[in-house]
C-alpha positions as CSV (number, residue, x, y, z in Angstrom):
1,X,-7.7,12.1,-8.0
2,X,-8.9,12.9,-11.5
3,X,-5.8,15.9,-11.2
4,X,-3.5,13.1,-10.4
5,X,-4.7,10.9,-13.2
6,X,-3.7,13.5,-15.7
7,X,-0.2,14.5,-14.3
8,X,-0.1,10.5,-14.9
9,X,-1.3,10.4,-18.1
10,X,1.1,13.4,-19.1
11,X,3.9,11.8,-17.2
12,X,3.5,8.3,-18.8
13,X,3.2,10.6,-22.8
14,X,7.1,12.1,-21.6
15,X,8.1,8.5,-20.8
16,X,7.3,6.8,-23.7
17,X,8.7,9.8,-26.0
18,X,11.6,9.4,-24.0
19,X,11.6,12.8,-22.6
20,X,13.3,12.2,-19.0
21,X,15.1,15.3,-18.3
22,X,13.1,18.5,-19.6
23,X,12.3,20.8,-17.1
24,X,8.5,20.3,-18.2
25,X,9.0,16.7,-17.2
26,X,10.5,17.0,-14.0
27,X,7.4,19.7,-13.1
28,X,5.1,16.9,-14.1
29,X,6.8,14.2,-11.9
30,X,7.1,16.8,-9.0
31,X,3.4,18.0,-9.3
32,X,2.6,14.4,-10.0
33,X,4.2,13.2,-6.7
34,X,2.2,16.0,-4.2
35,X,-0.9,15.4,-6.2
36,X,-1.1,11.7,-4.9
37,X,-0.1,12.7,-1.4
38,X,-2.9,15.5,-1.5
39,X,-5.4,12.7,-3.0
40,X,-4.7,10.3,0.2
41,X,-4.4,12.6,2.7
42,X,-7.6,14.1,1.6
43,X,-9.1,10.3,1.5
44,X,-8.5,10.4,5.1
45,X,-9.3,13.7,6.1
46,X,-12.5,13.2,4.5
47,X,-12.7,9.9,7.3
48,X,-11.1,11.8,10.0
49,X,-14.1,14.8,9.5
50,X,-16.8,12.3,10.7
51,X,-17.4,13.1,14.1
52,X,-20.3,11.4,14.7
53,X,-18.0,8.1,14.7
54,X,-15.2,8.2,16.8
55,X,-13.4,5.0,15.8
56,X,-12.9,7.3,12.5
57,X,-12.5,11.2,13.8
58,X,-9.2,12.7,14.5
59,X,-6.4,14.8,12.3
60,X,-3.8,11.1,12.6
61,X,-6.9,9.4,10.2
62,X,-5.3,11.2,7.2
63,X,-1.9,10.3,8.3
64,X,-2.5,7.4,8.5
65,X,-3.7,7.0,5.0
66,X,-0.6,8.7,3.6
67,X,1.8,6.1,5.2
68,X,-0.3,3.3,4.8
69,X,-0.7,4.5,0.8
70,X,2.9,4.5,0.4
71,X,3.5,0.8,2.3
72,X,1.2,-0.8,-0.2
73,X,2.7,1.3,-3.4
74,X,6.2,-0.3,-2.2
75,X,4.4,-3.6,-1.9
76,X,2.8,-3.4,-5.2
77,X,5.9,-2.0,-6.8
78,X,7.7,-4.9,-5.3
79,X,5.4,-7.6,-6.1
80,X,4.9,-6.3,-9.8
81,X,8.6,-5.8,-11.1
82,X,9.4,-9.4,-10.0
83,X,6.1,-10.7,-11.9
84,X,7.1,-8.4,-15.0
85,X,10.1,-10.2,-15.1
86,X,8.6,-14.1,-14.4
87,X,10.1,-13.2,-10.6
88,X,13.4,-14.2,-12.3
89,X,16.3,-11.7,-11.6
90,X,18.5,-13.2,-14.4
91,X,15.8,-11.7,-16.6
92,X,16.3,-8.1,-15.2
93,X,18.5,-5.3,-16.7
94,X,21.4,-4.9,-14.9
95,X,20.4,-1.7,-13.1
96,X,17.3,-3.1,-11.9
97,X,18.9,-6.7,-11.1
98,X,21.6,-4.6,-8.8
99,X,18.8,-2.7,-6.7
100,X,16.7,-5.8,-6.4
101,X,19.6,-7.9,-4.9
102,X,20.8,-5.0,-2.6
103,X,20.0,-4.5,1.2
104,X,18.9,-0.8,0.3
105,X,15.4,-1.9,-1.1
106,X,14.7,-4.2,2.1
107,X,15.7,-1.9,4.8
108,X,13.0,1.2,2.7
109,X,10.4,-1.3,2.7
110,X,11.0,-2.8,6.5
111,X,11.4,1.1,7.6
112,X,7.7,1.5,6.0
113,X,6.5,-1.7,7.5
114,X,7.8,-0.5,11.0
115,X,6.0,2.7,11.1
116,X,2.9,1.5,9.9
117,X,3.1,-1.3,12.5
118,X,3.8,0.4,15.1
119,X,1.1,4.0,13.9
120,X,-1.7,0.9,13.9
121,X,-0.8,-0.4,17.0
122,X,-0.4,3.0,18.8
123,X,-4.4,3.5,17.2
124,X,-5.5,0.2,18.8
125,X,-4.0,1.4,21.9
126,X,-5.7,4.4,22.3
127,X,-8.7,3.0,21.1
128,X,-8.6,0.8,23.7
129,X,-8.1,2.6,26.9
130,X,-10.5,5.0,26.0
131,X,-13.8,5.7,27.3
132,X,-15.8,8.1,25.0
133,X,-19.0,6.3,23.8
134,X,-18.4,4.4,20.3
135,X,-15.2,3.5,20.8
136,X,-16.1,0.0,21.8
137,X,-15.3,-1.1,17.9
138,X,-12.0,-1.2,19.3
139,X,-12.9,-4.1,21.6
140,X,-14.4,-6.1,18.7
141,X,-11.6,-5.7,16.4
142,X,-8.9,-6.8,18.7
143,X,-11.0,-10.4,19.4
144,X,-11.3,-10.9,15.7
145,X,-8.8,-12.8,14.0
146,X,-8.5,-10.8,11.0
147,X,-6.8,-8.5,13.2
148,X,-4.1,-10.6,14.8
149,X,-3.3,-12.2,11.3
150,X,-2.8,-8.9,9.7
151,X,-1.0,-7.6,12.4
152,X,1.4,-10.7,13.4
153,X,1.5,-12.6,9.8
154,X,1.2,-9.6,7.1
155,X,3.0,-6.8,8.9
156,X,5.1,-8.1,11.8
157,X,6.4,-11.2,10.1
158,X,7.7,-9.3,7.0
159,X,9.3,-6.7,9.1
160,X,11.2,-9.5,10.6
161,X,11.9,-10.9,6.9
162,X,13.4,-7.7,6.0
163,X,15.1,-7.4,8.7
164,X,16.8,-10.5,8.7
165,X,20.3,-10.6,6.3
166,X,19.4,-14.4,5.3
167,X,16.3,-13.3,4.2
168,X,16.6,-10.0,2.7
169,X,18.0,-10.7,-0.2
170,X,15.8,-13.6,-1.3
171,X,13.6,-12.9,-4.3
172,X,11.3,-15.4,-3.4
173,X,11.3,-13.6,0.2
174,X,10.6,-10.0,-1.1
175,X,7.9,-11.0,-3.1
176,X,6.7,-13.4,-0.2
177,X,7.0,-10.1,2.4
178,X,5.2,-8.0,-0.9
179,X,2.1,-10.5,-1.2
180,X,1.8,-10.6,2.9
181,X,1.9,-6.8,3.2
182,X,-0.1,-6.2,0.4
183,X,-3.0,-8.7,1.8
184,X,-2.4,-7.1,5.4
185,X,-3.3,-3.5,3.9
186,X,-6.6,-5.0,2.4
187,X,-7.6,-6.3,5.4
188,X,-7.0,-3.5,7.1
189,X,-9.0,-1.4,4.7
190,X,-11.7,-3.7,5.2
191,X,-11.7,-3.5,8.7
192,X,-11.3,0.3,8.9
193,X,-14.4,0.7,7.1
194,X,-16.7,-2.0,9.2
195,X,-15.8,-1.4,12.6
196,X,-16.4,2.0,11.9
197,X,-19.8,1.5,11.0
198,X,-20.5,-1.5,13.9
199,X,-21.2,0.9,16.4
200,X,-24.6,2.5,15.9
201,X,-25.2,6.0,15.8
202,X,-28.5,6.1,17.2
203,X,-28.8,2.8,19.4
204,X,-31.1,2.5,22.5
205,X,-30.9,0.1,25.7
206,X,-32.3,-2.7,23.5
207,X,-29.2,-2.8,20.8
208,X,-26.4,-4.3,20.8
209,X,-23.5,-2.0,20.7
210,X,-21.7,-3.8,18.0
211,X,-24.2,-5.2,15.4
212,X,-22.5,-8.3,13.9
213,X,-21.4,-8.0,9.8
214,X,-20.6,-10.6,7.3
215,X,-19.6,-9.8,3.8
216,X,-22.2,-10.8,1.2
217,X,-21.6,-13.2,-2.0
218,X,-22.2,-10.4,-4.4
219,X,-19.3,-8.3,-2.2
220,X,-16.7,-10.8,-2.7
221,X,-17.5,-11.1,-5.9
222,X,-16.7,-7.5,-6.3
223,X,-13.4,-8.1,-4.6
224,X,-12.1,-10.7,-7.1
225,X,-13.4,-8.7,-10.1
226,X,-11.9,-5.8,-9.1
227,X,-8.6,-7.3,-8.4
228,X,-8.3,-9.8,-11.4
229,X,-9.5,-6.2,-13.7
230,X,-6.2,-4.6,-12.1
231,X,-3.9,-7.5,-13.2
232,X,-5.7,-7.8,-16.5
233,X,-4.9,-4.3,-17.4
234,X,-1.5,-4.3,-16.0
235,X,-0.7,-7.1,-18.3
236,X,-2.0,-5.4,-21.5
237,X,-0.3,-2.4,-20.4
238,X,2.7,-4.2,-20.1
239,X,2.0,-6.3,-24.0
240,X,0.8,-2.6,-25.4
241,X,3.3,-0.2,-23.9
242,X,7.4,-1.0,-22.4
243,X,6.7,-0.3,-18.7
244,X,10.5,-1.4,-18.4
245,X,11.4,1.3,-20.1
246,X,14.3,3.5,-18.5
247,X,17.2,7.0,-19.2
248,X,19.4,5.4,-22.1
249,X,22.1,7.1,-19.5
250,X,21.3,5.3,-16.7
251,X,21.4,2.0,-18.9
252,X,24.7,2.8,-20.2
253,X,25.6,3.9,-16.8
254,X,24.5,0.6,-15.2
255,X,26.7,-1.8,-18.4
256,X,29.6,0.1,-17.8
257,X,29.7,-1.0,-14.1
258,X,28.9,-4.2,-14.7
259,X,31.6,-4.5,-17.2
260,X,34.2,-2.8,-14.9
C-alpha cells in the first residue's frame, strides 16, 4: 500500500504538469495499476492464510478481494463524477457527457456486478453444504438480514438496473445502482470480518457455536467519521487541485465530434 501511494502521488505530479504521454508516465500508470492489484490480493491472501478459521482460509479469499476491490472503485468512480459535476450531465465536457450517457459504461459495471454476485453466492454455497467444523458462520449469515438486503437490493437489483435499456441510461439510475453497490460492498466487508470471528476457536460443550455481535456506539461513530473524512477531502481535493482535468487531444478530439 504505501508503494501504491507513491506511484499515486507521482502519477497525480505528471497529471497536473500535464505530462500524459511520456514514456515515464505511462510506466508510472502501468506500475501504478499492478501495485493496487498486488495491495488487494495481498489484503486477501493475508485472510485466506488463516487456517485456524475456515469461514476465511482458502486461495479464492484473495480473489475475491480483487474483484470485489474493483466493483466498489467502479461504484465509487461512478457515484463521484456525477457529484463532481452536481449529478448534472449538461455540466460535463463533452467527452465525459458521451461515456456517461452510453450503454458501454452500464454493461462494465453490470459485468462486475454479475461476477461478484454470482463469486459470493457460489462462497455461501459452499459454505453451506459443508461439514468441516467452523463453518457454521455460514448458517448465521444467511438468516441475517443484512445478508439478503445486500445480496437482493445492493447487488441483484442494480444488475437488473443495468441491465435493463430503460434504465441504463438514467443518471439518476447509475448513481442510484452506484450508492446501492457501494453500501452492498460495506456490508459485505462488515460481515466478512464478524462471521469470521463468531465462531470460536477454542469453544467447549458449554458455548454457543456462534457468539452473538452487535456493533458498539463508539464503532459507528468511526464509520461516519471515517466516511464524512473521505468526502471532506475529496472536496478540497477537488477546490485545491482540477481532478477534471484531461489530454488537451482528447478534448479537442471530443469538440470536433460533437461539432461534426
Amino acid at each position: 500500500y504505501v508503494i501504491d501511494l507513491g506511484l499515486l502521488i507521482v502519477k497525480f505530479y505528471l497529471m497536473w504538469k500535464e505530462d500524459w504521454d511520456s514514456p515515464f508516465s505511462h510506466f508510472i500508470g502501468i506500475a501504478g495499476f499492478i501495485a493496487v492489484v498486488l495491495a488487494s490480493g495481498m489484503l486477501g491472501l493475508l485472510f485466506g492464510s488463516m487456517a485456524m478459521r475456515p469461514m476465511w482460509f482458502g486461495s479464492a479469499t484473495s480473489v475475491f478481494f480483487i474483484l470485489s476491490g474493483v466493483l466498489s472503485g467502479a461504484a465509487a468512480i461512478v457515484f463521484s463524477v456525477y457529484l463532481a459535476y452536481g449529478f448534472d450531465t449538461k455540466n460535463m465536457p463533452e467527452q465525459l457527457r458521451s461515456l456517461a450517457l452510453s450503454d458501454q459504461l452500464p454493461k462494465v459495471f453490470a459485468t462486475l456486478i454479475g461476477i461478484v454476485l454470482v463469486f459470493l453466492l457460489t462462497r455461501i454455497w459452499v459454505g453451506l453444504w459443508s461439514n468441516q467444523d467452523g463453518m457454521e458462520g455460514f448458517v448465521a449469515l444467511l438468516n441475517t438480514p443484512w445478508f439478503h438486503l445486500e445480496v437482493w437490493v445492493c447487488l441483484a437489483l442494480p444488475f437488473l438496473m443495468m441491465l435493463s435499456p430503460s434504465m441504463q441510461l438514467a443518471p439518476k439510475w447509475q448513481v442510484t445502482a452506484s450508492i446501492l453497490v457501494l453500501a452492498g460492498m460495506f456490508i459485505e466487508r462488515l460481515q466478512f470480518i464478524v462471521a469470521g470471528q463468531n465462531v470460536p476457536m477454542f469453544k467447549g460443550t458449554w458455548m454457543n457455536s456462534v457468539t452473538p455481535y452487535t456493533p458498539s456506539l463508539t464503532e459507528s461513530a468511526l464509520v461516519v467519521v471515517g466516511i464524512s473524512t473521505a468526502l471532506a477531502l475529496y472536496a478540497l481535493g477537488e477546490r485545491l487541485s482540477n481532478l477534471s482535468a484531461a489530454p488537451k487531444e482528447s478534448i479537442e478530439a471530443a469538440g470536433q465530434l460533437a461539432r461534426g
